[in-house]
C-alpha positions in Angstrom: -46.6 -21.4 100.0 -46.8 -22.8 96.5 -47.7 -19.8 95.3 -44.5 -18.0 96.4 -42.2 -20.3 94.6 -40.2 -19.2 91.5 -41.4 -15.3 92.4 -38.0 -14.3 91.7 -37.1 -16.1 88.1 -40.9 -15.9 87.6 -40.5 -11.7 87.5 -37.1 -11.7 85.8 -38.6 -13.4 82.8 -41.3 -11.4 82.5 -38.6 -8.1 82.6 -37.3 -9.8 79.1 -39.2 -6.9 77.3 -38.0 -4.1 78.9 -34.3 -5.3 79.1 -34.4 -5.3 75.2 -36.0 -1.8 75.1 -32.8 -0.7 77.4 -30.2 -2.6 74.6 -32.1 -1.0 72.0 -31.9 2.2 74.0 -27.7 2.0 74.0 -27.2 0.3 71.1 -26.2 2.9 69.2 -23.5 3.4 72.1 -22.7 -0.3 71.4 -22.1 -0.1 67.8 -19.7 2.8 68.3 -17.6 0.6 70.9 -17.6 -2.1 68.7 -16.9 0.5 66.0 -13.6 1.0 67.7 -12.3 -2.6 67.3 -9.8 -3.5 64.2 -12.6 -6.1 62.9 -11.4 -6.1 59.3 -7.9 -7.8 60.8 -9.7 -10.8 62.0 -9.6 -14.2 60.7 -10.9 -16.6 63.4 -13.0 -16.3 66.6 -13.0 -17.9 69.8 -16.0 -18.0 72.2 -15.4 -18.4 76.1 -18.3 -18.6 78.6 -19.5 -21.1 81.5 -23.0 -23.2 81.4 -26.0 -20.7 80.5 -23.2 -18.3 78.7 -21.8 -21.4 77.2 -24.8 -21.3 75.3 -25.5 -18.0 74.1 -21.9 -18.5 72.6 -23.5 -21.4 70.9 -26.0 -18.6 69.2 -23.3 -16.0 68.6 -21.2 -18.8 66.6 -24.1 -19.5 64.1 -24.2 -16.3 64.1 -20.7 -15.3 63.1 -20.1 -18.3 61.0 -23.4 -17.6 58.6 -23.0 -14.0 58.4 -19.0 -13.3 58.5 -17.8 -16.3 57.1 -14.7 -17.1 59.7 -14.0 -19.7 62.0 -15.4 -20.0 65.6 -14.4 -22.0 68.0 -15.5 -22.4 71.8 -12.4 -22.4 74.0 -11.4 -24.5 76.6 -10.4 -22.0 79.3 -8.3 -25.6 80.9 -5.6 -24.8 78.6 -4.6 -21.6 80.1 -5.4 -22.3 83.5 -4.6 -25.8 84.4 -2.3 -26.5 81.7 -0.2 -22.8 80.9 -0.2 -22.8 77.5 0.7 -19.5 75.8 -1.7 -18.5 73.4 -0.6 -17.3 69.7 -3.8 -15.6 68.7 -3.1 -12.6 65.9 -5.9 -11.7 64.2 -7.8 -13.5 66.5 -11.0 -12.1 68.2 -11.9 -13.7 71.8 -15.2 -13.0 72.5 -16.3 -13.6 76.7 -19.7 -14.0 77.7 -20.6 -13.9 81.4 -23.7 -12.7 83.1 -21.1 -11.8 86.5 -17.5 -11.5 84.6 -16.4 -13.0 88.0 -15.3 -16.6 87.1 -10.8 -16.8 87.1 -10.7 -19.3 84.7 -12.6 -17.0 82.3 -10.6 -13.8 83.1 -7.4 -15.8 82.9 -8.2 -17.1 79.1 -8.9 -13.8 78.1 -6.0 -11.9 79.6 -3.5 -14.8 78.4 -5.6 -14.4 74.8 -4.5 -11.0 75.2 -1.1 -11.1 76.3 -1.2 -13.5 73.1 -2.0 -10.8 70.8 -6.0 -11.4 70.8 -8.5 -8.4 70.5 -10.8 -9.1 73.6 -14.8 -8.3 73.5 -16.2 -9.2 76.7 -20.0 -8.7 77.4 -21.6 -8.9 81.4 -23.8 -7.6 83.4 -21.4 -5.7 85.4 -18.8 -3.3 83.9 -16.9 -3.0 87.0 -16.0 -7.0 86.7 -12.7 -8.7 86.4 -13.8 -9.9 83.0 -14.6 -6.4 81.7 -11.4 -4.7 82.9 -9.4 -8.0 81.0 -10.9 -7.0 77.5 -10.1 -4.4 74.8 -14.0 -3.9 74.7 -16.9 -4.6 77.2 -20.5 -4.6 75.7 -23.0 -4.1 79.0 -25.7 -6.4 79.6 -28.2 -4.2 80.6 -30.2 -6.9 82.2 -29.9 -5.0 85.8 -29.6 -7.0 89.0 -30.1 -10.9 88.6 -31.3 -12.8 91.7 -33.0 -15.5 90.9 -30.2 -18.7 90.3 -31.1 -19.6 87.2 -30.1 -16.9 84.7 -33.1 -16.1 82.9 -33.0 -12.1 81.9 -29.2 -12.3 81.5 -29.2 -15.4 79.0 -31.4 -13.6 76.8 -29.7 -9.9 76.9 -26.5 -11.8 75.7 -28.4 -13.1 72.5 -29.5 -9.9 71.6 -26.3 -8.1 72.1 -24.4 -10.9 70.1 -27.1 -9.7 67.2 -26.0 -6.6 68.2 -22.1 -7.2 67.6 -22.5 -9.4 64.6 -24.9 -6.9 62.4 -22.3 -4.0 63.4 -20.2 -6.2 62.2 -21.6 -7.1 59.0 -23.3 -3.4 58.4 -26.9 -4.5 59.0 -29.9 -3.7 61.4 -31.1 -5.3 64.0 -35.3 -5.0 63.8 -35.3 -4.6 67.6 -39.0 -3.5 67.9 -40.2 -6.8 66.3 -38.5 -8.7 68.1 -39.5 -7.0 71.7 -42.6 -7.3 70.3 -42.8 -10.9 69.7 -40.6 -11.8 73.9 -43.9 -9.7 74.9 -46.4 -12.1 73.0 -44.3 -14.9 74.5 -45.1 -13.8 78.1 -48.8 -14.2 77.5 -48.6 -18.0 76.9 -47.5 -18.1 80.6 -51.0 -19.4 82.4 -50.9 -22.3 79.2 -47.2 -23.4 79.8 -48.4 -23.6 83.1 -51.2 -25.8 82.7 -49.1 -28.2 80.5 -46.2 -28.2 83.4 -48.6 -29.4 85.9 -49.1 -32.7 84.1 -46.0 -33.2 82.3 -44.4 -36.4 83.4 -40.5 -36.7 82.5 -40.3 -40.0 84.7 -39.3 -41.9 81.7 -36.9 -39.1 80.2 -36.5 -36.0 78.2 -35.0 -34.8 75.5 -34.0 -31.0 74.3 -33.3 -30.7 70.2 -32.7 -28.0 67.9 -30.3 -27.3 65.1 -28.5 -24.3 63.7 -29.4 -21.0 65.4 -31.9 -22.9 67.9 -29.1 -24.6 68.9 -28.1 -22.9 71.9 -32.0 -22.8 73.0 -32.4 -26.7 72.9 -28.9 -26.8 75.5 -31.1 -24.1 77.8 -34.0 -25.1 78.0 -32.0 -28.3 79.1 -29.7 -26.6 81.5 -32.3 -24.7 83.0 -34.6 -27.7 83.8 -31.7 -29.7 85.1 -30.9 -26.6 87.7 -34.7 -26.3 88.4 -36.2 -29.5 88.1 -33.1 -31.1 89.3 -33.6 -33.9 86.5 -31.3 -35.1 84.2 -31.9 -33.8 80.4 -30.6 -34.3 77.3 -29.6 -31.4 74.8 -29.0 -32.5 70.8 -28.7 -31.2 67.9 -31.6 -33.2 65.3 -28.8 -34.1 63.2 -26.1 -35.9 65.4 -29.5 -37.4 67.6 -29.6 -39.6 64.5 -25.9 -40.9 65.0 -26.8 -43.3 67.9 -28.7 -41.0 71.0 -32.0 -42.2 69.1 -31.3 -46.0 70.2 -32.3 -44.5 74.1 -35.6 -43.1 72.8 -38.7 -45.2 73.7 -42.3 -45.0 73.2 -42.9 -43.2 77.0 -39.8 -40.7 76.2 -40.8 -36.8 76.0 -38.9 -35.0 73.5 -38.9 -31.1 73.1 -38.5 -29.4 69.6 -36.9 -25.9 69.4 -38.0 -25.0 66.2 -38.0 -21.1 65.4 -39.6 -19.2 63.2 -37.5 -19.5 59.7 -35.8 -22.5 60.8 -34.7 -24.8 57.9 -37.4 -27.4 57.9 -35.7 -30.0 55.8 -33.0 -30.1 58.1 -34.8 -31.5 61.0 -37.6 -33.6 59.0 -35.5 -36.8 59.1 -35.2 -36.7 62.7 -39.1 -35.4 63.4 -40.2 -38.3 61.4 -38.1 -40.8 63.0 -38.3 -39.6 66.6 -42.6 -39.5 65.7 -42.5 -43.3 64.6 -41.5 -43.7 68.3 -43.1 -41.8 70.8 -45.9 -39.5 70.5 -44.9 -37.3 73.7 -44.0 -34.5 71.4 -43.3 -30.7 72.4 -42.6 -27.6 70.5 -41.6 -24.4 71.5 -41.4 -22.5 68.1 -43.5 -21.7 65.0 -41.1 -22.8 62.5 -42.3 -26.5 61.8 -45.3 -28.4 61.2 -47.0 -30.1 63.7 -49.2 -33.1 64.0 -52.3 -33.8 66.0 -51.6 -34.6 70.0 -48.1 -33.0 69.7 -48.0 -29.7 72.1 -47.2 -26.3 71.2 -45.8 -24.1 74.0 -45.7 -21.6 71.8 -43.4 -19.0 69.1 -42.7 -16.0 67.8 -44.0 -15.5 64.5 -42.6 -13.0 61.5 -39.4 -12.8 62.0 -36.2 -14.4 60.7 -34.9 -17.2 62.2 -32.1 -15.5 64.5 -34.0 -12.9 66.0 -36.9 -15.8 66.6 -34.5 -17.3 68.8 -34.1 -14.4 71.2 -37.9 -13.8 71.0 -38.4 -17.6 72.1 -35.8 -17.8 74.9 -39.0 -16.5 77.1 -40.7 -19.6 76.4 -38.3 -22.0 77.6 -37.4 -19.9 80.8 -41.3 -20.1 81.5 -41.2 -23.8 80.6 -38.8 -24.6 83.3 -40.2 -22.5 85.9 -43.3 -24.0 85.8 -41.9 -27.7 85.5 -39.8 -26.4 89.1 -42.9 -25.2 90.7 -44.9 -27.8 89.8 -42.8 -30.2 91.1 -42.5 -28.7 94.1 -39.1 -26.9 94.2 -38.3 -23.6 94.3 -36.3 -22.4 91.2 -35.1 -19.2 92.8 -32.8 -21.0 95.0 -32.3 -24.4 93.9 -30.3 -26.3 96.6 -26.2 -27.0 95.4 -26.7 -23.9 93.8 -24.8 -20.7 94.1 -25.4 -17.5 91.6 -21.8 -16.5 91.2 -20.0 -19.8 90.3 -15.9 -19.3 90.2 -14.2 -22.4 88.4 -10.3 -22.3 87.9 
């Protein structure tokens, strides 16, 4: 019966690949809609999505911040729908990420954003949603039907379509055979990540950590092990883990890098060395930092820049997680408590 566990999310990783090929295959449909939006008016962005969206957001933020220059915030959808504030966004872009553009509390920020003079980009995996019909623009998904709880397929289609929207944006290209190439390479590592699963003890803690673009992978990988694994994990970023989180780390604690290809390694070296003086229960899922005898490499995408690394990578931490789940036992395609479609107000 073992076997049969995680069949679902196990198969909808593994369709990664070929749900970039079918972005790449409309993105020249994609650029014209986004073509059609009055970007040169905008000064500031806000970024609405729910847990596993929540986080791509965190990867289209970087991504507008570094290459547009402007402001991007994450919204609290609270304001609109708990507390009835009327937004006053000109020249504001809201930008809603949801894998089933059903949630009320999302559709109700963006059609107050709206009413409040916001341009609306929405991007889910269903164009007939609520949330798609609120915006000014919907960007498909593309990631075709998602069964498996844990969004897997659908988390990664929104990383590359927030590529998409930001090089349109800026007027540059998006290498999208590389980086199929390198979510394909990812896949292979599977039987290892496997292996390393099977003994991995998080009894005495764990600990997710990136910074700047691997950002939104570190919170994840942490969100999907917490709805798989049902365990509690913590998600940093390398530079605020120094500002008092590091006081919980102890010699038994695992802690998993995120560490891309490209990624700026004298940002994080502070924290590597002083989370290394502590425990030696290191993991890395990325190429983009030196590692040190007994630490373990999951594995990374090589060759490309650090953002499209990022969306190469998400593979590896989807596989990291499903075999954590099975090898504990539970069944990551339906973890109990869990519903796919979750509708907050």
């Amino acid at each position: 019966m073992t076997l049969e566990l995680g069949k679902i999310m196990r198969a909808e990783i593994e369709e990664v690949p070929t749900v970039f090929q079918r972005i790449k295959d409309h993105s020249a449909e994609m650029a014209e809609q986004i073509s059609s939006l009055d970007l040169a008016s905008i000064d500031s962005v806000i970024l609405v999505g729910r847990g596993t969206s929540d986080n791509a957001a965190l990867y289209l933020k970087y991504l507008i911040e570094t290459k547009i220059g402007i402001p991007c915030g994450l919204a609290s959808p609270s304001v609109v729908t708990v507390y009835g504030t009327k937004l006053r966004y000109k020249n504001v872009l809201v930008i809603a990420l949801s894998q089933s553009g059903q949630s009320p509390d999302l559709v109700g920020y963006c059609a107050a954003a709206r009413e409040g003079g916001a341009i609306v980009l929405a991007m889910t995996n269903d164009p007939e949603s609520p949330l798609a019909k609120t915006s000014h623009c919907h960007l498909y998904l593309h990631a075709g039907p998602e069964k498996a709880v844990a969004a897997t397929k659908s988390y990664s289609a929104e990383l590359l379509v927030s590529k998409i929207l930001v090089a349109k944006w800026k007027g540059e290209g998006v290498e999208f055979d590389q980086i199929i190439a390198q979510a394909e390479l990812g896949l292979l590592q599977m039987p290892f990540i496997q292996t390393v699963s099977e003994s991995f003890d998080y009894s005495e803690g764990l600990t997710t950590m990136g910074r700047g673009f691997a950002y939104a992978n570190a919170h994840e990988a942490a969100l999907k092990i917490q709805e798989t694994v049902k365990i509690p994990v913590a998600s940093f970023s390398s530079a605020d883990y120094l500002h008092g989180p590091i006081s919980s780390l102890h010699s038994n604690s695992r802690v998993l890098f995120l560490a891309p290809a490209g990624v700026a390694q004298s940002s994080m070296a502070p924290t590597v060395a002083r989370i290394r003086d502590i425990t030696k229960h290191i993991y890395w899922i990325g190429s983009g930092f030196p590692r040190e005898n007994g630490e373990t490499y999951l594995g990374g995408s090589v060759g490309l820049p650090e953002t499209d690394a990022v969306i190469a990578d998400s593979v590896l931490l989807q596989s990291f997680a499903l075999f954590l789940a099975i090898s504990s036992g539970k069944d990551p395609d339906a973890p109990i408590g869990l519903a796919k479609v979750t509708k907050t107000l």
